[in-house]
Residue frames as qw, qx, qy, qz and C-alpha x, y, z in Angstrom:
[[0.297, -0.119, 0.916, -0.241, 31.66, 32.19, 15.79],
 [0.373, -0.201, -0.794, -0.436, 29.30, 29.20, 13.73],
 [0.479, -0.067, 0.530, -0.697, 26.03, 29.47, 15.69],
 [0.646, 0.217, -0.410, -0.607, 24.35, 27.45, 13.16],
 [0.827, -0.242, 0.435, -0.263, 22.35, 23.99, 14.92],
 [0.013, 0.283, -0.929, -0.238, 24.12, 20.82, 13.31],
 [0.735, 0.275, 0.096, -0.612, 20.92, 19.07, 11.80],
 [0.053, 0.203, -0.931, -0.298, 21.23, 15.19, 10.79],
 [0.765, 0.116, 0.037, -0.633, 18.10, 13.17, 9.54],
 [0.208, 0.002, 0.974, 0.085, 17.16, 9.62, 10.16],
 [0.388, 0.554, 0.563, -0.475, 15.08, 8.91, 7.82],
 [0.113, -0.261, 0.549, 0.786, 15.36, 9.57, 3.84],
 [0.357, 0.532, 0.766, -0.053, 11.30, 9.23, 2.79],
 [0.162, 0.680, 0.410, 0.586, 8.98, 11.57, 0.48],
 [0.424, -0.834, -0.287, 0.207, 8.58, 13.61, 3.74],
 [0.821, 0.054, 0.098, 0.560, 12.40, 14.41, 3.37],
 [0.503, 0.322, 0.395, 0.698, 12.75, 16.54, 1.27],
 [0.091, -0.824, -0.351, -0.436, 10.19, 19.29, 2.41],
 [0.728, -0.650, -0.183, 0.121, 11.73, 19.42, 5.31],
 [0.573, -0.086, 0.292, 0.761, 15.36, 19.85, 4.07],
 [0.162, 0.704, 0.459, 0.518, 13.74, 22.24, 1.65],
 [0.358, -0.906, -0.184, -0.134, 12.82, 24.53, 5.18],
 [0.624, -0.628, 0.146, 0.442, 16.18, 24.38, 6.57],
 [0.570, 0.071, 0.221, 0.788, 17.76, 25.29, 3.92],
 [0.053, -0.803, -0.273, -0.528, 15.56, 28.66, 3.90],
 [0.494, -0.846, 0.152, -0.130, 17.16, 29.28, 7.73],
 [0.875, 0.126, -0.285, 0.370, 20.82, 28.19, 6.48],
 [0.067, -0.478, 0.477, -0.734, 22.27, 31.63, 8.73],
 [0.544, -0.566, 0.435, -0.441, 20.68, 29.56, 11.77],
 [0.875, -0.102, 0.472, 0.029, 20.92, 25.31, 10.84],
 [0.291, 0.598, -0.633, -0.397, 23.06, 23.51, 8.68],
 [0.954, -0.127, 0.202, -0.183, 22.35, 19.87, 7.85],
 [0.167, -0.697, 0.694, 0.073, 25.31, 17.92, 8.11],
 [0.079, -0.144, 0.980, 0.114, 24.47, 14.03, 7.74],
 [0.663, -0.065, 0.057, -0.743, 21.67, 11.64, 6.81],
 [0.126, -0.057, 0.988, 0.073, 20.48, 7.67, 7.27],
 [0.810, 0.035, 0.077, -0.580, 18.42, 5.31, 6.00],
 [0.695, -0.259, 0.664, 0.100, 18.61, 1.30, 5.96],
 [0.767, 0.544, 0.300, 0.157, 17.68, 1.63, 2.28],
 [0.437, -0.298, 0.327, 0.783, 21.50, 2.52, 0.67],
 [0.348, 0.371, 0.457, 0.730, 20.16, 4.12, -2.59],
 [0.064, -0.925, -0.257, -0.273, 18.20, 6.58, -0.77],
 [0.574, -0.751, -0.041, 0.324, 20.97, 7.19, 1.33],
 [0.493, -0.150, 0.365, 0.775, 23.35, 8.02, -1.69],
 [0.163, 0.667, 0.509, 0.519, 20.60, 10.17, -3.46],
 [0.439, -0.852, -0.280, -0.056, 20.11, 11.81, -0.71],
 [0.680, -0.424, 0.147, 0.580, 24.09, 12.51, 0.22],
 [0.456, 0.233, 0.443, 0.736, 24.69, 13.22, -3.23],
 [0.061, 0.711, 0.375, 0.592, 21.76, 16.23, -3.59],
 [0.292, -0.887, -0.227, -0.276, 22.54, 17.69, -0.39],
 [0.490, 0.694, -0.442, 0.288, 26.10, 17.49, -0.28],
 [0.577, -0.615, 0.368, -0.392, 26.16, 15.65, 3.12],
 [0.174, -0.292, 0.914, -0.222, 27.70, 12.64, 5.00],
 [0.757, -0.112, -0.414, -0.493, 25.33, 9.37, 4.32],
 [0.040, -0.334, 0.869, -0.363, 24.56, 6.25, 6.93],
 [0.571, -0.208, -0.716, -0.343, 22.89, 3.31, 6.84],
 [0.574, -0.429, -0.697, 0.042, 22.96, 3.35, 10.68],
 [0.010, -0.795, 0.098, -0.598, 21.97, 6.41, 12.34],
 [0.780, -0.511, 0.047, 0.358, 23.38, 5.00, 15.91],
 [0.739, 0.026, 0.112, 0.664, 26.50, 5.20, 13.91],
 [0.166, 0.746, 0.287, 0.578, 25.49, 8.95, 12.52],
 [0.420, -0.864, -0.039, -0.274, 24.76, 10.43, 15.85],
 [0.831, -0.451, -0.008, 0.326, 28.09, 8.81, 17.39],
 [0.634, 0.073, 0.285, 0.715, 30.38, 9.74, 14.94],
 [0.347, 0.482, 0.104, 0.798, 29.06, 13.53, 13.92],
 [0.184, -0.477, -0.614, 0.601, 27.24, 14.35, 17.41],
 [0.077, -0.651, -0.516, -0.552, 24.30, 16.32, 15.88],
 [0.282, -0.171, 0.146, -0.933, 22.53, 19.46, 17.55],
 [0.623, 0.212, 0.405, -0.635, 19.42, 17.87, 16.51],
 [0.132, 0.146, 0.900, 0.388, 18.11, 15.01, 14.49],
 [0.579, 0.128, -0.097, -0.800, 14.97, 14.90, 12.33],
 [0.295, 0.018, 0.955, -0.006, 13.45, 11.19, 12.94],
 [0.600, 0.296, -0.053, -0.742, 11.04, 10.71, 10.20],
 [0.014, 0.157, -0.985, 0.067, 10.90, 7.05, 10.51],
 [0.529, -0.380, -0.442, -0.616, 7.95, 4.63, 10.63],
 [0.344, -0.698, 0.106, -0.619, 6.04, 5.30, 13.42],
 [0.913, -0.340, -0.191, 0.120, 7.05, 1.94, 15.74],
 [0.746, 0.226, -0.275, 0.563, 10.57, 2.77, 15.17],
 [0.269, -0.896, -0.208, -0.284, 9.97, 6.20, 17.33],
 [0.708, -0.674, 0.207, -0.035, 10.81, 5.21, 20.48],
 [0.855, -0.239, 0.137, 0.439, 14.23, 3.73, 19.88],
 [0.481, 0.469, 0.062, 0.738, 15.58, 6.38, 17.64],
 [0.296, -0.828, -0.049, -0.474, 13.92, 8.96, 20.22],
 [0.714, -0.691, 0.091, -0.067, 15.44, 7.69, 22.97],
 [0.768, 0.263, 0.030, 0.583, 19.00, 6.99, 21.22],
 [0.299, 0.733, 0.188, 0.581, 18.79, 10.56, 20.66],
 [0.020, 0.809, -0.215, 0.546, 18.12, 12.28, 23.55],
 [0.768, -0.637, 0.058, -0.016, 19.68, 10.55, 26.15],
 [0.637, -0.140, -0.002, 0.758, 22.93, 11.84, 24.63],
 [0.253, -0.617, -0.202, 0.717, 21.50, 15.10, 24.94],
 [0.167, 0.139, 0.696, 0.684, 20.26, 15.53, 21.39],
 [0.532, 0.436, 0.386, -0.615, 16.55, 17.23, 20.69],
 [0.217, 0.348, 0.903, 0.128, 14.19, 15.57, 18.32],
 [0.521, 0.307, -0.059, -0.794, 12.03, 17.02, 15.63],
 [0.321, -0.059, 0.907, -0.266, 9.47, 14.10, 15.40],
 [0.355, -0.019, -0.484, -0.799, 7.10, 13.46, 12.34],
 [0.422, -0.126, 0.686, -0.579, 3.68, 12.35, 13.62],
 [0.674, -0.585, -0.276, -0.357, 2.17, 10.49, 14.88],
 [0.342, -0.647, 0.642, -0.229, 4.17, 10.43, 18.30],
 [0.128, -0.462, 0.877, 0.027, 3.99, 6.84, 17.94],
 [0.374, -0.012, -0.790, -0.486, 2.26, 3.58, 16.40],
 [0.579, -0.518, -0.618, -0.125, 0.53, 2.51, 19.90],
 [0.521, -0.762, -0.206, -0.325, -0.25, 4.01, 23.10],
 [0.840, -0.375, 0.109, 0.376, 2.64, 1.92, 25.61],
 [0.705, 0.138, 0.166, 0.676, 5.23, 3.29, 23.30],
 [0.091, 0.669, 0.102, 0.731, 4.14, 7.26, 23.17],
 [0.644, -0.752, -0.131, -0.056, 3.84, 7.01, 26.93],
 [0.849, -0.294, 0.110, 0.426, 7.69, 6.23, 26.60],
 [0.427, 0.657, 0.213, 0.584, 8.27, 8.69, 24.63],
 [0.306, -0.849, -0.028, -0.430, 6.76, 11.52, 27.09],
 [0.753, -0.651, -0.001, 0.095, 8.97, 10.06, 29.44],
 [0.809, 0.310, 0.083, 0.493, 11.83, 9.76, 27.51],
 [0.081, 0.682, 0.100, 0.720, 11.39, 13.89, 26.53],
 [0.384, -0.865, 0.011, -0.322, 10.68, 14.51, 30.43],
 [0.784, -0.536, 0.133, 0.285, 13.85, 13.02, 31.87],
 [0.612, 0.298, 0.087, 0.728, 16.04, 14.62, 28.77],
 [0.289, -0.528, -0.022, 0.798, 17.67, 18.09, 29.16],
 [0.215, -0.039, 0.594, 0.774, 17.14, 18.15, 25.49],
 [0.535, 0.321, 0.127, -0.771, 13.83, 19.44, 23.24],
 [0.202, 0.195, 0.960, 0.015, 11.41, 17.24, 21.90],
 [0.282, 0.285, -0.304, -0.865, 9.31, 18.73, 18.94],
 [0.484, 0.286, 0.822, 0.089, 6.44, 16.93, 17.30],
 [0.092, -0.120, 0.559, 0.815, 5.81, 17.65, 13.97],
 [0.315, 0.612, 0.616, -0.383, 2.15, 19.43, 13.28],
 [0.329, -0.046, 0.314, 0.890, 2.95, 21.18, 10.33],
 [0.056, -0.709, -0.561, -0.423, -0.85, 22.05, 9.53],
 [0.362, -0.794, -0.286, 0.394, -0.66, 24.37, 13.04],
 [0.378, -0.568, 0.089, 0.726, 1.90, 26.74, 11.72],
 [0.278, 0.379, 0.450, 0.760, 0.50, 27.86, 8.13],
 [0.044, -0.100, -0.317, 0.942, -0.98, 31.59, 8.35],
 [0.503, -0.232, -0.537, -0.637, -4.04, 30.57, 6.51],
 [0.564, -0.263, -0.712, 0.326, -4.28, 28.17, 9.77],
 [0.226, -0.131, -0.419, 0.870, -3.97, 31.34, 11.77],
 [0.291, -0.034, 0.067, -0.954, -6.62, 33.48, 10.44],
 [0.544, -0.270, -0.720, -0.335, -9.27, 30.29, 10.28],
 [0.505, -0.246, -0.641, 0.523, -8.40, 29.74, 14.25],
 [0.083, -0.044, -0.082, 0.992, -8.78, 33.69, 14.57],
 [0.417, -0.262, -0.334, -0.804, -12.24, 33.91, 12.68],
 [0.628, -0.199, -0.749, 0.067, -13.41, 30.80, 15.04],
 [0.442, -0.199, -0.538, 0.690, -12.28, 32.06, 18.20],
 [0.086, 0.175, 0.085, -0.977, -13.55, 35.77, 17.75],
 [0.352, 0.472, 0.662, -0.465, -16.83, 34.47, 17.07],
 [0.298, 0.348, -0.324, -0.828, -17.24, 35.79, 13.16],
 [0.377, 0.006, -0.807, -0.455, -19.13, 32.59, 12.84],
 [0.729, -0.359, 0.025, -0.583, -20.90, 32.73, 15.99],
 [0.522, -0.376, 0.738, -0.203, -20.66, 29.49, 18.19],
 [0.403, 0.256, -0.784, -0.396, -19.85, 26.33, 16.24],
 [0.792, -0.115, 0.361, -0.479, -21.92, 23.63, 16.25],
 [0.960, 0.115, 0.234, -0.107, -20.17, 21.60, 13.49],
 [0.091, -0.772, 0.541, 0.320, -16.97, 20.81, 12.10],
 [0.832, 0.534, -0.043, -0.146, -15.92, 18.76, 8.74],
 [0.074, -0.780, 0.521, 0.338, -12.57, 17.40, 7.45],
 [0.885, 0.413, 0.054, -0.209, -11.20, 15.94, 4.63],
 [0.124, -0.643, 0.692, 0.302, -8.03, 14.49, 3.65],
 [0.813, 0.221, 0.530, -0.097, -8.35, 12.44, 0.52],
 [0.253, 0.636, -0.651, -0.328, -6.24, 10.98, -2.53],
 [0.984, -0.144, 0.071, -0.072, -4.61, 8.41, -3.81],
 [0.336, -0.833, 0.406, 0.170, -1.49, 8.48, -2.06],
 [0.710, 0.534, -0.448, -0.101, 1.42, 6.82, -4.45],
 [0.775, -0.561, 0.281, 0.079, 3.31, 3.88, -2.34],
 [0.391, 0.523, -0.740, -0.165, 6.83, 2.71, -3.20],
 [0.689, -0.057, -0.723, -0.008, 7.64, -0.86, -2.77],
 [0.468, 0.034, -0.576, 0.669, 9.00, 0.26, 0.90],
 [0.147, -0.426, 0.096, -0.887, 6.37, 2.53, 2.43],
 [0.222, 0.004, -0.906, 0.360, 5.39, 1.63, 5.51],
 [0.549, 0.086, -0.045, -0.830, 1.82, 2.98, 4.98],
 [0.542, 0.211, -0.573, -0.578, 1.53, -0.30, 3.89],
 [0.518, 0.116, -0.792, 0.302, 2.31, -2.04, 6.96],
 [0.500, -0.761, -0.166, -0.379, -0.40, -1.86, 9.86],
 [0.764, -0.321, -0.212, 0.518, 2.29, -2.86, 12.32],
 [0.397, -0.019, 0.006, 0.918, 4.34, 0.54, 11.24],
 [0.091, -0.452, -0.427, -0.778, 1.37, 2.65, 11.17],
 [0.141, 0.029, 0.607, -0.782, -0.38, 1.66, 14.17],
 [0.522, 0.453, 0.569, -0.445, -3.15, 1.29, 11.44],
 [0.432, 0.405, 0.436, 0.678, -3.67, 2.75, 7.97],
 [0.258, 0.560, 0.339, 0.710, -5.07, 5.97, 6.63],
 [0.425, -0.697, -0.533, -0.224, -6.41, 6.90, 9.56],
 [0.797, -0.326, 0.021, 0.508, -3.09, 7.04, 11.28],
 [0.615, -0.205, 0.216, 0.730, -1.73, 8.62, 9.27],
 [0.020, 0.507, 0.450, 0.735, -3.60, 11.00, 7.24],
 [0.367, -0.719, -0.448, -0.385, -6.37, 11.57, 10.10],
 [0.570, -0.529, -0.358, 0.517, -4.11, 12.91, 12.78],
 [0.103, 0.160, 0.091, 0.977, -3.47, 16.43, 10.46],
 [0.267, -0.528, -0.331, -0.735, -7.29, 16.92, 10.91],
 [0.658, -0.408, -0.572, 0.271, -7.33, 15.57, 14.26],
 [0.373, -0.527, -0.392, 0.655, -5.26, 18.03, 15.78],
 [0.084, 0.366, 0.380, 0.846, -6.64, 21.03, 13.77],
 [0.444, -0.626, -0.394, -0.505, -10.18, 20.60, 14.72],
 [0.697, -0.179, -0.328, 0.612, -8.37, 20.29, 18.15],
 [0.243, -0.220, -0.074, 0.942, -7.20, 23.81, 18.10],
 [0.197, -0.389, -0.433, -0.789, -10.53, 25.16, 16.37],
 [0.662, -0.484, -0.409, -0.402, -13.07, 23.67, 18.54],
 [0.588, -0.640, 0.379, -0.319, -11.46, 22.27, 21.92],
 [0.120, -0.342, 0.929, -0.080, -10.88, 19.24, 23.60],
 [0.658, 0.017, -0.566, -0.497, -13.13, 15.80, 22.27],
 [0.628, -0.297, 0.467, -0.548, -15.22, 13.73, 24.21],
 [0.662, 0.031, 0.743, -0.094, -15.82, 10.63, 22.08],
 [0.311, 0.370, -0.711, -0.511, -15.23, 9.23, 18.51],
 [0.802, 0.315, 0.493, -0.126, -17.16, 6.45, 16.55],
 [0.167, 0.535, -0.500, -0.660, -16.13, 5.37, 13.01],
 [0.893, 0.361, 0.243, -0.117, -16.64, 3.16, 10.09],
 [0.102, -0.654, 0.674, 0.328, -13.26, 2.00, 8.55],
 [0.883, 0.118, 0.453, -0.030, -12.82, -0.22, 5.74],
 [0.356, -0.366, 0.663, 0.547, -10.13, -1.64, 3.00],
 [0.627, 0.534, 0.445, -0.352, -11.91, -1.04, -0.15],
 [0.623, 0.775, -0.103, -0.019, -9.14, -0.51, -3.29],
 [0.326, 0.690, -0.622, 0.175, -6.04, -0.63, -2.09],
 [0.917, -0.373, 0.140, -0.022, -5.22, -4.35, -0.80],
 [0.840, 0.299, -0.350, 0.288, -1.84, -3.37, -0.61],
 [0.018, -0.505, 0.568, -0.650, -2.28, -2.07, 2.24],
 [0.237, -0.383, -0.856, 0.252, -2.92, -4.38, 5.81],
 [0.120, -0.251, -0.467, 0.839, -4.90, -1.55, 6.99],
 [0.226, 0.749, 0.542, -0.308, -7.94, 0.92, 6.26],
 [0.410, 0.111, 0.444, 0.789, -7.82, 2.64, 3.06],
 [0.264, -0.535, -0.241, -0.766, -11.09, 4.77, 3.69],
 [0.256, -0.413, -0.695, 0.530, -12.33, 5.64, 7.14],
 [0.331, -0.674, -0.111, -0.651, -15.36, 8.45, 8.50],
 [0.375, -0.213, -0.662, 0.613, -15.00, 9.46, 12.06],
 [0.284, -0.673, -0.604, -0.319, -17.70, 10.65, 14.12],
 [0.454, 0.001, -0.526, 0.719, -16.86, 13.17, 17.05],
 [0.201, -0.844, -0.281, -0.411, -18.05, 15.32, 19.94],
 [0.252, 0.607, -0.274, 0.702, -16.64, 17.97, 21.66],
 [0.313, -0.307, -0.635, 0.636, -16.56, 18.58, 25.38],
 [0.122, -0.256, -0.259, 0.923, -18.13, 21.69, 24.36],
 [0.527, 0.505, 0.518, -0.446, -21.24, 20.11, 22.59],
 [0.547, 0.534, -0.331, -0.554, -19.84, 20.45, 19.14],
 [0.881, 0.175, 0.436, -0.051, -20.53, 17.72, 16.80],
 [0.285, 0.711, -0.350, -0.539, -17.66, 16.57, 13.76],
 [0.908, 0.183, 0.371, -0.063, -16.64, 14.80, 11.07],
 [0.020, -0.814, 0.456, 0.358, -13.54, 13.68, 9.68],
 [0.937, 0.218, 0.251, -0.111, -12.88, 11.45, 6.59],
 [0.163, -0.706, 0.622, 0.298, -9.42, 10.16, 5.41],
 [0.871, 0.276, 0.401, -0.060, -8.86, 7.95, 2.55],
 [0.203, -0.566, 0.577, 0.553, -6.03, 7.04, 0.34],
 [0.339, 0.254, 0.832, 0.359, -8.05, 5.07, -2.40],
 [0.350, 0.829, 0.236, -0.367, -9.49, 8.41, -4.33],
 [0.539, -0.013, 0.409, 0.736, -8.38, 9.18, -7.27],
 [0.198, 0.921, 0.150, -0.300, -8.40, 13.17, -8.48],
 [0.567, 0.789, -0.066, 0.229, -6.69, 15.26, -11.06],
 [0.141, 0.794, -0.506, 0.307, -3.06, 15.33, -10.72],
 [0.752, -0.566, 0.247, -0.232, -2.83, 12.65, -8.85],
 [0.919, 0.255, -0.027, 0.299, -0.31, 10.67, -11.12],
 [0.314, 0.701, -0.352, 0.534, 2.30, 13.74, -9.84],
 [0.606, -0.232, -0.686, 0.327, 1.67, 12.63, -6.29],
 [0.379, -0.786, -0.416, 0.256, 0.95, 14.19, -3.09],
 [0.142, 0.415, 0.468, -0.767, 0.13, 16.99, -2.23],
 [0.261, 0.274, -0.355, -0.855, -0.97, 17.36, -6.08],
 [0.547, -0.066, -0.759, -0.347, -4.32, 15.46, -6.79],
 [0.386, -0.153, -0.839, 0.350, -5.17, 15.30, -3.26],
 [0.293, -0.728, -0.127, -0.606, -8.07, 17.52, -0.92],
 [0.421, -0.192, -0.571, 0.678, -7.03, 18.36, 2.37],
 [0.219, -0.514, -0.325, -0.763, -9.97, 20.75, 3.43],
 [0.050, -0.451, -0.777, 0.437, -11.94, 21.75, 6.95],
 [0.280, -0.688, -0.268, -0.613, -15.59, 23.55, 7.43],
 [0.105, -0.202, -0.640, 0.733, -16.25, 24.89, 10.62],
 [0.265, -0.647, -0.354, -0.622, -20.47, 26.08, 10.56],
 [0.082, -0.082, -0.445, 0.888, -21.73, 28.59, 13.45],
 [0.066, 0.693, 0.623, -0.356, -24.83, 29.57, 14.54],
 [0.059, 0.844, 0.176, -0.503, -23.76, 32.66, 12.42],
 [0.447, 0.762, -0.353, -0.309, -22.14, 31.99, 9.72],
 [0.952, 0.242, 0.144, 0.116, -19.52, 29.54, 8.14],
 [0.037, 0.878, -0.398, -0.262, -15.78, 29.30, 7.44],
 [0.951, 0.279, 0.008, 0.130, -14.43, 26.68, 4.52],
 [0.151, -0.837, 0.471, 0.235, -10.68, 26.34, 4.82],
 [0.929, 0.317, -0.116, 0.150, -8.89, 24.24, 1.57],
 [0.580, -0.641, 0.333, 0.377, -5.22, 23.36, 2.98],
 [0.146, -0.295, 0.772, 0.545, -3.58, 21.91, -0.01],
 [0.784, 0.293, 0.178, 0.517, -2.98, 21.84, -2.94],
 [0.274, 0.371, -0.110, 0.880, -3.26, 25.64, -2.47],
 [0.243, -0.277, -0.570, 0.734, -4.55, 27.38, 0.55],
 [0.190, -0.396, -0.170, -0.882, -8.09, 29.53, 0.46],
 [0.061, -0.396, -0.805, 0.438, -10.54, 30.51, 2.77],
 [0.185, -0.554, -0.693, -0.423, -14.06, 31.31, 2.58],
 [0.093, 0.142, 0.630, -0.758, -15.92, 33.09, 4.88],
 [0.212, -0.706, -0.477, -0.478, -19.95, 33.67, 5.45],
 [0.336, -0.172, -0.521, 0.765, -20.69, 35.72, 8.31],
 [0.070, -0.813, -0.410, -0.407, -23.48, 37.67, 9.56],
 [0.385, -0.481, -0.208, 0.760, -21.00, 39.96, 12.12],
 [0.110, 0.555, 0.028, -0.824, -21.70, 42.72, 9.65],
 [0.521, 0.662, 0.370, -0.391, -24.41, 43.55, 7.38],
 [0.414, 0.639, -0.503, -0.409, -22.01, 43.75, 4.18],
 [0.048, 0.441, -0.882, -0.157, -20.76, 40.66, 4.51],
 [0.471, 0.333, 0.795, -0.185, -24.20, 38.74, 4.80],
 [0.629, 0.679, 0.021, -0.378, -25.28, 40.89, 1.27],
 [0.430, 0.632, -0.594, -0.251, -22.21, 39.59, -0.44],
 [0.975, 0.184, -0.124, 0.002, -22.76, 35.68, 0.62],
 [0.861, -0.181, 0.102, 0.464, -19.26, 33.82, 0.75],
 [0.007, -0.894, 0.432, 0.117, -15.79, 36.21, 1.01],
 [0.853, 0.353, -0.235, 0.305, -12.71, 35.13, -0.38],
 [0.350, -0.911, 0.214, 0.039, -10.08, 35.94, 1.57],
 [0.614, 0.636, -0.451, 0.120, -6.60, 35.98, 0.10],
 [0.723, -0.555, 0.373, 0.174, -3.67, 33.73, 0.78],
 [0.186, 0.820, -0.502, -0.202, -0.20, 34.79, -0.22],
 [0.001, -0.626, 0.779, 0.036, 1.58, 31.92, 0.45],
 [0.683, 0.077, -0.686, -0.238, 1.71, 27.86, -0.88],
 [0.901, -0.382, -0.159, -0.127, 0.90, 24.93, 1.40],
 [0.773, 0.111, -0.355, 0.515, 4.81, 24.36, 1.66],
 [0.037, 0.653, -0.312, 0.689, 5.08, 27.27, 4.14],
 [0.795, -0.462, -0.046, -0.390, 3.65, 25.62, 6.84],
 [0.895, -0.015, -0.176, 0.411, 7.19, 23.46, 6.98],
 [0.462, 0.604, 0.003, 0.650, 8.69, 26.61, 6.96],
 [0.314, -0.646, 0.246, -0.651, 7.27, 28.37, 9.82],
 [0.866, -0.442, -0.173, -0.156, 7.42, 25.20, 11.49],
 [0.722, 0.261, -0.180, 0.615, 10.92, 24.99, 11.12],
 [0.049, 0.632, -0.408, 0.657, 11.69, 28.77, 12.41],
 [0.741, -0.561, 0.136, -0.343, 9.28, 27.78, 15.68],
 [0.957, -0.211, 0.016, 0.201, 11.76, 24.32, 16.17],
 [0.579, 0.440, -0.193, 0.659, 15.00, 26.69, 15.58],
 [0.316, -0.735, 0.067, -0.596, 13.55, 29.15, 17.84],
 [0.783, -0.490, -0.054, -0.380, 13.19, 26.43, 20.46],
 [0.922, 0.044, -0.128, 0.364, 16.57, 25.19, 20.26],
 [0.420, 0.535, -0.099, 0.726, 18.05, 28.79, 20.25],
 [0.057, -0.408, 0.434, -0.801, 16.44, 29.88, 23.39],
 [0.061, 0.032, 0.949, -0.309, 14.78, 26.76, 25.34],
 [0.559, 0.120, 0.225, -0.789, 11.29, 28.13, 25.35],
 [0.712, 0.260, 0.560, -0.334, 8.37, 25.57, 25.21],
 [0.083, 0.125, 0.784, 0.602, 7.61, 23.63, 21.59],
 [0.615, -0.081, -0.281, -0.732, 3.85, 24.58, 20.30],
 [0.904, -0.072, -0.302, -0.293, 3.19, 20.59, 20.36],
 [0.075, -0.711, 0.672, -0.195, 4.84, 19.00, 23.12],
 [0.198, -0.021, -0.978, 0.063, 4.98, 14.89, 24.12],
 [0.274, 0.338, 0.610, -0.662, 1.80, 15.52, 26.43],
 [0.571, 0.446, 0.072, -0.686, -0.11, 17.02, 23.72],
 [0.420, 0.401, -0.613, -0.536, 1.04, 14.77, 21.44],
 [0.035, -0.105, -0.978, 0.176, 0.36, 11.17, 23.65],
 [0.290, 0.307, 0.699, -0.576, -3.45, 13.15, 23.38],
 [0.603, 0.438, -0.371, -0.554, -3.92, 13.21, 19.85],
 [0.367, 0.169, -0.892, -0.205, -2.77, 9.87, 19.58],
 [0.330, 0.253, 0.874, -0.251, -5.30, 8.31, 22.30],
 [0.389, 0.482, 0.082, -0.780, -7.73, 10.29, 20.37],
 [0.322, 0.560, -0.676, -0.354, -6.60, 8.41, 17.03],
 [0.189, 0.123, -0.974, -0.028, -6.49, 4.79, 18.45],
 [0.406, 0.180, 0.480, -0.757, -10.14, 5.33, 19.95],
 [0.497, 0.292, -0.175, -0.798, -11.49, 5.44, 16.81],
 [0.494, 0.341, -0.799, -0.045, -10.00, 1.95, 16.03],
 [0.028, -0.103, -0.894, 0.436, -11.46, 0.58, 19.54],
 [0.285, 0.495, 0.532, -0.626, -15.19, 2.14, 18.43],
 [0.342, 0.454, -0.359, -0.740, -15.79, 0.92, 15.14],
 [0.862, 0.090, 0.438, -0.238, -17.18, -0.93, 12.99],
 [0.179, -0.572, 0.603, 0.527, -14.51, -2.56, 10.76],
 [0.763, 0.551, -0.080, -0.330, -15.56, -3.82, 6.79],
 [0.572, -0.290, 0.660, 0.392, -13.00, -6.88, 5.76],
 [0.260, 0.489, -0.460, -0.694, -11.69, -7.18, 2.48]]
């Protein structure tokens, strides 16, 4: 008997592909079967390289091949209607984030996911690399002593097509901030705790093709007295950046302790640092490398098994609607406690 989930995607962006990329590494458990988008040529590129059914109107997709699951990787207004299409014929939802462009609409969401039978995934993908694991590990167990400060970075300059809805504060909910600053959001999240209170400075400073914030610094503090900072900005330009994201781009946290220090670079490739005075070698030798086997693209990967897992035998998602309606107040705070630079 086919156990394999039936897997259609609405949705046909740069995202896309990485995804598809993961399922096809678990093809003994999913198979993707169909995909839409309103824009026909991605929807025949897409058909054509992954040997699937195409649709301009996933309504029509989900009627006509009655998916397992969909991937919605839509912009972020569109959420709620494709989310609620979905599972209120009993469909589950892997859900690229942010949960949703504004506040009213990710409430509907959580409701959406708590009256369905079905699962409701949001998509953290930074939570599930093992570099991620052993940073969270060194934190927790104290090799750095009690933090006091946390750092993040996510900066490039992100290529747009004509169609990217980065470009469009309405679909975003905002700009970079939105969208970039919710990977470091919920990171420091899982490092440090839960956050008392954000401040920022946001402002449109190179790219006025977008309505939104092309550089932002956010100010935070923990419930538990730590103090961070997290800066997101699509209007850098580094090496490699003409190959596009992830290449040309820093994606990076620090976490410092009363006892030491731990630098984690996400992407382009994955390393971590340590200082640490837990034991007397490791304070004579200054900063440790510590190896990491595997590329940034695993992190889709293991996210994937966890959302196969969760379909195969019901159990909880990592990130559910709840957590995910508290990253996002987190997110639009910043944007209600700032000061905002016009172009």
């Amino acid at each position: 008997m086919n156990t394999q989930k039936r897997i259609a995607f609405i949705g046909a962006g740069r995202i896309a592909d990485l995804h598809y990329n993961a399922l096809k590494l678990e093809n003994h458990r999913a198979e993707v079967i169909a995909v839409s988008d309103i824009r026909n040529d991605a929807v025949q590129s897409r058909a054509g390289e992954w040997n699937v059914k195409g649709y301009i109107s996933y309504k029509e997709m989900i009627e006509k091949e009655k998916p397992d699951a969909v991937y919605i990787l839509l912009p972020h207004n569109l959420h709620l209607e494709a989310v609620d299409f979905a599972m209120k014929r009993g469909i589950s939802v892997f859900l690229e984030k942010p949960i949703a462009a504004d506040l009213e609409q990710a409430l509907q969401i959580e409701q959406v996911a708590k009256n369905s039978k079905a699962t409701l995934f949001i998509a953290h993908n930074g939570l599930f690399h093992p570099a991620f694991d052993e940073v969270n590990a060194l934190v927790k167990t104290g090799k750095i002593g009690k933090p006091v400060f946390v750092r993040g970075i996510s900066a490039g300059w992100l290529l747009f097509k004509d169609w990217d809805f980065r470009l469009f504060k309405g679909q975003t909910g905002g700009g970079c901030w939105m969208d970039a600053g919710s990977h470091l959001v919920y990171c420091m999240m899982e490092l440090i705790g839960k956050i008392k209170s954000v401040n920022a400075l946001m402002a449109n400073m190179v790219r006025n093709e977008m309505e939104g914030e092309d550089h932002c610094i956010v100010n935070i503090q923990f419930e538990n007295g730590c103090l961070g900072q997290a800066f997101a900005s699509y209007g850098h330009k580094l090496p490699g950046y003409e190959l596009d994201w992830p290449n040309g781009y820093t994606n990076a946290i620090e976490v410092f302790g009363d006892k030491g220090a731990v630098k984690y670079q996400i992407s382009p490739k994955p390393v971590i640092e340590l200082y640490s005075e837990a034991s007397k070698t490791e304070k004579e030798q200054g900063w440790k490398e510590i190896e990491i086997k595997e590329p940034f693209s695993s992190s889709f990967n293991y996210e994937t098994k966890h959302f196969l897992d969760c379909l195969e035998t019901g159990q909880r998602p990592r990130v559910t609607a709840s957590d995910a309606v508290e990253i996002l107040k987190i997110l639009k705070s910043a944007y209600a406690e700032n000061i905002i630079f016009p172009k």
